[in-house]
C-alpha positions in Angstrom: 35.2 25.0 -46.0 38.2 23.0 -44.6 38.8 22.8 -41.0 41.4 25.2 -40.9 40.1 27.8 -42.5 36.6 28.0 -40.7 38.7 27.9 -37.3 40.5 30.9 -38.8 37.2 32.7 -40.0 36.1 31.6 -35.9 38.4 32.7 -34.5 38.7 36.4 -36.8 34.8 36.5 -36.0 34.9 36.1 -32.0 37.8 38.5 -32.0 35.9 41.2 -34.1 32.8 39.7 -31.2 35.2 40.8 -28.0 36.3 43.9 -29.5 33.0 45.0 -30.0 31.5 43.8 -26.6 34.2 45.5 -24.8 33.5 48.7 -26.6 30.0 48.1 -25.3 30.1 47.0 -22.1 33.0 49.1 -21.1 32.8 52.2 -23.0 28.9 52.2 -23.4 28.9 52.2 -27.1 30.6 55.8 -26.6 32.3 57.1 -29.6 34.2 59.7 -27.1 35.8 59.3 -23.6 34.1 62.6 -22.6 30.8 61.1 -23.0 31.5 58.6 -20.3 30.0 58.9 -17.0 32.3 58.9 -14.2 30.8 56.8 -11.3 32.4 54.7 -9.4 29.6 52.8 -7.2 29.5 49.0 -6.5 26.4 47.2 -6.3 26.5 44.2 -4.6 22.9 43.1 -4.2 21.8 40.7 -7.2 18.9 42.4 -8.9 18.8 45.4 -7.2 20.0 48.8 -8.6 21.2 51.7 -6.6 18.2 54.1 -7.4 14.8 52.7 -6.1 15.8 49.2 -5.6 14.0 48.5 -8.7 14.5 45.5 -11.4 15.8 46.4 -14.5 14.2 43.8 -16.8 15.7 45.4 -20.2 19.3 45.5 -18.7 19.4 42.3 -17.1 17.9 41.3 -20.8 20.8 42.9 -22.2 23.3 41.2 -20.8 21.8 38.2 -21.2 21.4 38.4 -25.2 24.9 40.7 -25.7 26.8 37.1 -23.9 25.1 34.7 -25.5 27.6 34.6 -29.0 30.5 34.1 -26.5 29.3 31.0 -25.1 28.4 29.9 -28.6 32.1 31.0 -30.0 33.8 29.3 -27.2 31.6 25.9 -28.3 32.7 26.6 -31.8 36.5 26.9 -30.9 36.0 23.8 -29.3 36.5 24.7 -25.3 35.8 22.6 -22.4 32.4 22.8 -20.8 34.3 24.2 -17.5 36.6 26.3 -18.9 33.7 27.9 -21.0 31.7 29.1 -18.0 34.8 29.8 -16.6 36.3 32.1 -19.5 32.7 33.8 -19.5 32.3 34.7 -15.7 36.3 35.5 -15.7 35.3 38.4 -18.5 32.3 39.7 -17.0 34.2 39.8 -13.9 36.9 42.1 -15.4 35.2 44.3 -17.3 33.1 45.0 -14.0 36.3 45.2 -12.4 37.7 47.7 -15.0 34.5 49.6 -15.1 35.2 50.4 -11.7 39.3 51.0 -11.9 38.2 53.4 -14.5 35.4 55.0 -13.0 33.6 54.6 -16.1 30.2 52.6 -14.6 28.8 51.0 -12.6 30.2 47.7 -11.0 27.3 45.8 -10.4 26.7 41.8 -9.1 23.3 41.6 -11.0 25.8 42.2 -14.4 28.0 39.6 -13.3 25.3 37.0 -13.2 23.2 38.0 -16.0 26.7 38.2 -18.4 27.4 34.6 -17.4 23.9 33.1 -17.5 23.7 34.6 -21.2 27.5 33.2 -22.2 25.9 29.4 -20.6 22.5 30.1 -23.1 24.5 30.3 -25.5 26.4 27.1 -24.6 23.1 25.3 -24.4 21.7 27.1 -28.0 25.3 25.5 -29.6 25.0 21.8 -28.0 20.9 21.8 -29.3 21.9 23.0 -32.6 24.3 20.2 -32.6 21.8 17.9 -32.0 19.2 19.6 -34.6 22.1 19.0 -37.1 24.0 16.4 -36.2 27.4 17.7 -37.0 29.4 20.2 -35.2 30.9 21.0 -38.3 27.6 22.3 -40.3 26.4 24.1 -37.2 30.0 25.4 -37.0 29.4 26.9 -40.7 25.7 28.0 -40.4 26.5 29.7 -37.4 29.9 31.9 -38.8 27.8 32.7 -41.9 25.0 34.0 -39.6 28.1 35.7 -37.6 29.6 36.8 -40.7 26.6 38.8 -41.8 25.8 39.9 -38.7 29.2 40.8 -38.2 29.3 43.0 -41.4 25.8 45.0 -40.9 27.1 45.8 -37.5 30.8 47.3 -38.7 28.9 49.2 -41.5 26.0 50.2 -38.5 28.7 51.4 -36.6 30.7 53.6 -39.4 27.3 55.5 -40.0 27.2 56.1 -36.4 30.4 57.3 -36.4 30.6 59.4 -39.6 27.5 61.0 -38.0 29.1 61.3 -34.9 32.1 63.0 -36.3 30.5 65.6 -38.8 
């Protein structure tokens, strides 16, 4: 594929990626406004949550795994390293900020951290890829066929849930 067509199919890909992982983070996945919680807490103690002072190993997993594609997009559009973690703690940060604007969740530190150390995996998992295969440019087009399908089972995962949803 020539150069300016995969930075096209990229680019189309992280979009559909940040559309998706606002829906998610912000909206909880919610096909309906009304379903939203409305709390407006802030949690500022890393690894703590509000009820129990517990862990929450499955969350902070979460936000690890749902970042990690937007560390490995900005490698693919071809970002500097700083501007990368930058761009990926600068989201987190708002949609924890907006979460709270909105009193639609939970504003939490532990998110913050998690979101950003998941965007940076996936900074590393691009750069050893790199180095498995030697050029940027293969990676680049494994990875946005991967994306692509992925991409594609998700939209269509998401219109069953939503024709459900709706009937």
């Amino acid at each position: 594929m020539k150069k300016n067509k995969m930075e096209i199919v990229i680019s189309i890909l992280f979009i559909i990626y940040l559309i998706l992982l606002i829906w998610i983070i912000l909206f909880k996945a919610s096909f309906s406004i009304d379903e939203l919680e409305n709390v407006r807490s802030i949690n500022l103690i890393p690894f703590r949550n509000g009820v129990g002072n517990a862990i929450q190993k499955k969350e902070i997993m979460l936000n690890v795994e749902i970042f990690v594609p937007f560390g490995i997009y900005l490698c693919m559009l071809n970002y500097e390293l700083r501007f990368k973690v930058r761009v990926i703690f600068g989201v987190s940060f708002l949609l924890e900020l907006f979460q709270y604007i909105l009193g639609i969740g939970r504003t939490d530190i532990t998110d913050l951290i998690t979101n950003t150390c998941g965007g940076i995996l996936g900074i590393g998992s691009y750069y050893i890829a790199v180095k498995i295969f030697r050029r940027r440019e293969r990676v680049n087009f494994i990875i946005s066929i991967i994306a692509t399908l992925f991409t594609i089972i998700m939209i269509v995962f998401i219109g069953v849930l939503a024709s459900t949803y709706l009937h």
